[in-house]
DRENLO-182470 format. One line per field, with one value per atom (N, C-alpha, C, O): atom name; x, y, z. Coordinates in steps of 0.001 Angstrom, whole numbers, plus 500000, padded with zeros to 6 digits. Example, Ala and Ser with C-alpha at 12.3 -4.5 7.8 and 13.67 -1.06 7.14 Angstrom:
DRENLO-182470
kollo <- c(N, CA, C, O, N, CA, C, O) .
xx <- c(513190, 512300, 513200, 514236, 512850, 513670, 512900, 513409) .
yy <- c(494310, 495500, 496700, 496681, 497750, 498940, 500030, 501138) .
zz <- c(507800, 507800, 507800, 508465, 507080, 507140, 507870, 508039) .
end
This chain:
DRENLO-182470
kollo <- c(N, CA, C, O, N, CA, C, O, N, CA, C, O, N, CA, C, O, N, CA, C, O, N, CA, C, O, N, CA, C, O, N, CA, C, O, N, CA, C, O, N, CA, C, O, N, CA, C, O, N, CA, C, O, N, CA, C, O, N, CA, C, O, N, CA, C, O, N, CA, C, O, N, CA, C, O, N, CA, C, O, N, CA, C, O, N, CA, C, O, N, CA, C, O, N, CA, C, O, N, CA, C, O, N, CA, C, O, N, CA, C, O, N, CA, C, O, N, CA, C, O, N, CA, C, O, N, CA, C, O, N, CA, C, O, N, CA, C, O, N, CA, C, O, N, CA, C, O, N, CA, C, O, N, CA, C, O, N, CA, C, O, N, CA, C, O, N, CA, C, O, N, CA, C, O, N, CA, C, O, N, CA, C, O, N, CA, C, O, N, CA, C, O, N, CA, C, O, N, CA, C, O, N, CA, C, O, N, CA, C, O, N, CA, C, O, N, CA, C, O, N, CA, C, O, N, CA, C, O, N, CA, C, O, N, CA, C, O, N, CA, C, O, N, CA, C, O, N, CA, C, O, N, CA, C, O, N, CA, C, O, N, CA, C, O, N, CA, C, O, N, CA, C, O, N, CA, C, O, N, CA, C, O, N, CA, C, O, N, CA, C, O, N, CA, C, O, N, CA, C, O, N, CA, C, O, N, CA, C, O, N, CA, C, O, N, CA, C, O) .
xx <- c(538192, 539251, 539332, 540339, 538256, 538784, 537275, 536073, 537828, 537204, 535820, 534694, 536248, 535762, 533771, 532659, 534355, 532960, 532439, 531246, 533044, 532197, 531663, 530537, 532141, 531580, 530008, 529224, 530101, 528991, 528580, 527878, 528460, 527601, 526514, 525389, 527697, 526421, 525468, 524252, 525947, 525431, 523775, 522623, 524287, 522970, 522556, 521990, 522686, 522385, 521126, 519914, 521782, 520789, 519610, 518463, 520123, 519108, 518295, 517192, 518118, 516997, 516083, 514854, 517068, 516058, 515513, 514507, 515893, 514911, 513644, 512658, 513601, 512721, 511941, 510862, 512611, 511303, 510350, 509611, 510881, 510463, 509458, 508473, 509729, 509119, 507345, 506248, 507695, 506128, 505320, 504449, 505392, 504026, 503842, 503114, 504422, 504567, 503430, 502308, 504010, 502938, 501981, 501093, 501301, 500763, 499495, 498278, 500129, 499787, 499119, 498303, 499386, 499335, 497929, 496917, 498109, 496790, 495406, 494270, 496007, 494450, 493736, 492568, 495323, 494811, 493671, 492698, 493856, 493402, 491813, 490859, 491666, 490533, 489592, 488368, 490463, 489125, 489160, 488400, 489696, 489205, 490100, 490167, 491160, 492241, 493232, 493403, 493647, 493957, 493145, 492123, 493588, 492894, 492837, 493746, 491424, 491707, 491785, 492077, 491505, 491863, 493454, 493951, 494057, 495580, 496391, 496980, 496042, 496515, 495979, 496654, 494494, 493711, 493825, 492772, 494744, 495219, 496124, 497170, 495206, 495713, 496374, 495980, 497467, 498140, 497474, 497764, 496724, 495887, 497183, 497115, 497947, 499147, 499349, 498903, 500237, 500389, 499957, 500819, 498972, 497540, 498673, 498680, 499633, 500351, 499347, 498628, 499628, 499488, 500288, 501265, 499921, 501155, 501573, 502671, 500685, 501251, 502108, 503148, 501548, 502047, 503025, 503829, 503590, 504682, 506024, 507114, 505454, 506253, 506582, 507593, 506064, 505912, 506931, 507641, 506901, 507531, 509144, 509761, 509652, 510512, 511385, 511159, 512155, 513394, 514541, 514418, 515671, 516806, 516754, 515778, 517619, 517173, 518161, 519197, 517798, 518787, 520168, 520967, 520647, 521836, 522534, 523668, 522209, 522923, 522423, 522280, 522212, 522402, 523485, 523893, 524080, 525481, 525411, 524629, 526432, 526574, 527419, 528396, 527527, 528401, 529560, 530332) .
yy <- c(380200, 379662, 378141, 377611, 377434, 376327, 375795, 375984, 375252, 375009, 373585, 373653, 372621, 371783, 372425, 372251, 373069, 374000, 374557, 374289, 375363, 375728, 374903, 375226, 374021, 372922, 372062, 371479, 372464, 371566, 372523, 372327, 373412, 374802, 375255, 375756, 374695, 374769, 373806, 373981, 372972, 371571, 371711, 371908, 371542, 372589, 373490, 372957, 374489, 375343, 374920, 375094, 374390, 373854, 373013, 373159, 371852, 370772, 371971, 371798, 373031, 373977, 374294, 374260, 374705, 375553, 374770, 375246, 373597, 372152, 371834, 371369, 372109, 371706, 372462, 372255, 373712, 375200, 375649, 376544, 374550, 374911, 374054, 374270, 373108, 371509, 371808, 371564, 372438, 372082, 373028, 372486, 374659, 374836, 375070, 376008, 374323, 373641, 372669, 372895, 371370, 370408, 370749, 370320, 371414, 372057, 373034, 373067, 373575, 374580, 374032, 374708, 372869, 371603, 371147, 370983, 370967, 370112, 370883, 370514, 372453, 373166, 373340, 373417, 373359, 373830, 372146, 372165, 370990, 370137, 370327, 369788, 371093, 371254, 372053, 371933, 372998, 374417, 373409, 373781, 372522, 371532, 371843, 371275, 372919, 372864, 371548, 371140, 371062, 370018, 368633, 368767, 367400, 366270, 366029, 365849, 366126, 366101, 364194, 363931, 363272, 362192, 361725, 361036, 362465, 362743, 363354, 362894, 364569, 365480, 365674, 365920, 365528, 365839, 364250, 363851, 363577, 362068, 363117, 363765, 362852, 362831, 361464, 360314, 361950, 361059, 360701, 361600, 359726, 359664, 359515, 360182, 358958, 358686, 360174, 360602, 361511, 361798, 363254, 364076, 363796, 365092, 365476, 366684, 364652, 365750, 364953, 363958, 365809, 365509, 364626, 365007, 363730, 362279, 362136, 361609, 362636, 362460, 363908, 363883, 365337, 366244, 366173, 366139, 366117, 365948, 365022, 365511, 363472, 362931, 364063, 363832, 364827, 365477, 366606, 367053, 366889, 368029, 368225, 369274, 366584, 366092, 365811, 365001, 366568, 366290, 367044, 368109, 366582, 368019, 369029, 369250, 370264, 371256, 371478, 370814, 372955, 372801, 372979, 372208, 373717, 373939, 372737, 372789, 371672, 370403, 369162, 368016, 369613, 368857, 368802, 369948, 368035, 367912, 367506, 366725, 368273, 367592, 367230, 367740, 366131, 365438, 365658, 364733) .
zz <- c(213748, 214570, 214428, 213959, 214838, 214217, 213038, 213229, 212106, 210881, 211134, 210642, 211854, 212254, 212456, 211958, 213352, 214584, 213282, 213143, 212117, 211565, 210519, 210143, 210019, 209579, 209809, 209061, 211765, 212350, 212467, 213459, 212239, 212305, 211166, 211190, 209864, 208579, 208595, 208512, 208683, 209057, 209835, 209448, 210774, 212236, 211185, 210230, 211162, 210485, 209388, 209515, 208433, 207010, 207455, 207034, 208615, 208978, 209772, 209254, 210654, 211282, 210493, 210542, 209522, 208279, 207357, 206830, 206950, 206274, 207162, 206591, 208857, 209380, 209763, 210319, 209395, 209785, 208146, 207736, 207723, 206060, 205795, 205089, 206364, 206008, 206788, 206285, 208213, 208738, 207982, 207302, 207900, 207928, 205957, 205632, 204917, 203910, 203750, 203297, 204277, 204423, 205012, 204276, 206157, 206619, 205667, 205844, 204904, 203604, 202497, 201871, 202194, 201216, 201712, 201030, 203170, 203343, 203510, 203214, 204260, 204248, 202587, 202205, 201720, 200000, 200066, 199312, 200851, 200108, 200730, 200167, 201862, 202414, 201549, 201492, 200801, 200002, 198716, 197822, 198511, 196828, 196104, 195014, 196487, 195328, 195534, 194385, 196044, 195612, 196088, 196762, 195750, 195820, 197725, 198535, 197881, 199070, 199719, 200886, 198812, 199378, 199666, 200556, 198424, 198802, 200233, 201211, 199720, 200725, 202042, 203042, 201986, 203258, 204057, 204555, 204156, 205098, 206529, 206568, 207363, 209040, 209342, 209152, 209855, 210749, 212235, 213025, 212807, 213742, 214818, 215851, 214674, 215914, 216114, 217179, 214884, 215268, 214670, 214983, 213962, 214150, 212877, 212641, 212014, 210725, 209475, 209572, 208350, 207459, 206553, 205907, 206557, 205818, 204729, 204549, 203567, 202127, 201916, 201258, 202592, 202249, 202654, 201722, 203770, 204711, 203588, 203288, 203108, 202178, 200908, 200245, 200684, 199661, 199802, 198901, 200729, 200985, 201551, 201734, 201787, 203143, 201591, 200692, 201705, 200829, 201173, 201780, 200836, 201072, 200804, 200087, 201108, 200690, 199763, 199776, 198397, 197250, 197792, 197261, 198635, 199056, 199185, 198710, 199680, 199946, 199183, 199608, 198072, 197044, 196180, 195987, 195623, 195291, 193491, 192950, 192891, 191488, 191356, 191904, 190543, 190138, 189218, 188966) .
end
């Protein structure tokens, strides 16, 4: 009905699912850095402010493919 609403709907939509993707990802990243598969001076960095994992988190925090655009 009107186009607008569904517009802000994908929108909402994509940004939920970038952020339900994103935590337990980085999350995943950092226990791998705990058993030695990956570098754990990398990956195994706590955020003391706030209990996340900081490099994985950068690592992982990108758009998602859907809303990436070609040129």
């Amino acid at each position: 009905m009107y186009p607008s609403h569904d517009f802000a709907d994908a929108i909402a939509g994509a940004f939920g699912s970038a952020l339900t993707y994103q935590a337990p990802v980085s999350r995943f990243l950092n226990s791998m850095s705990r058993d030695g598969v990956l570098p754990s001076r990398i990956f195994g960095q706590i955020s003391p402010r706030f209990g996340t994992p900081v490099f994985a988190v950068l690592c992982v925090r990108r758009p998602p493919p859907a809303l990436q655009l070609e040129h």
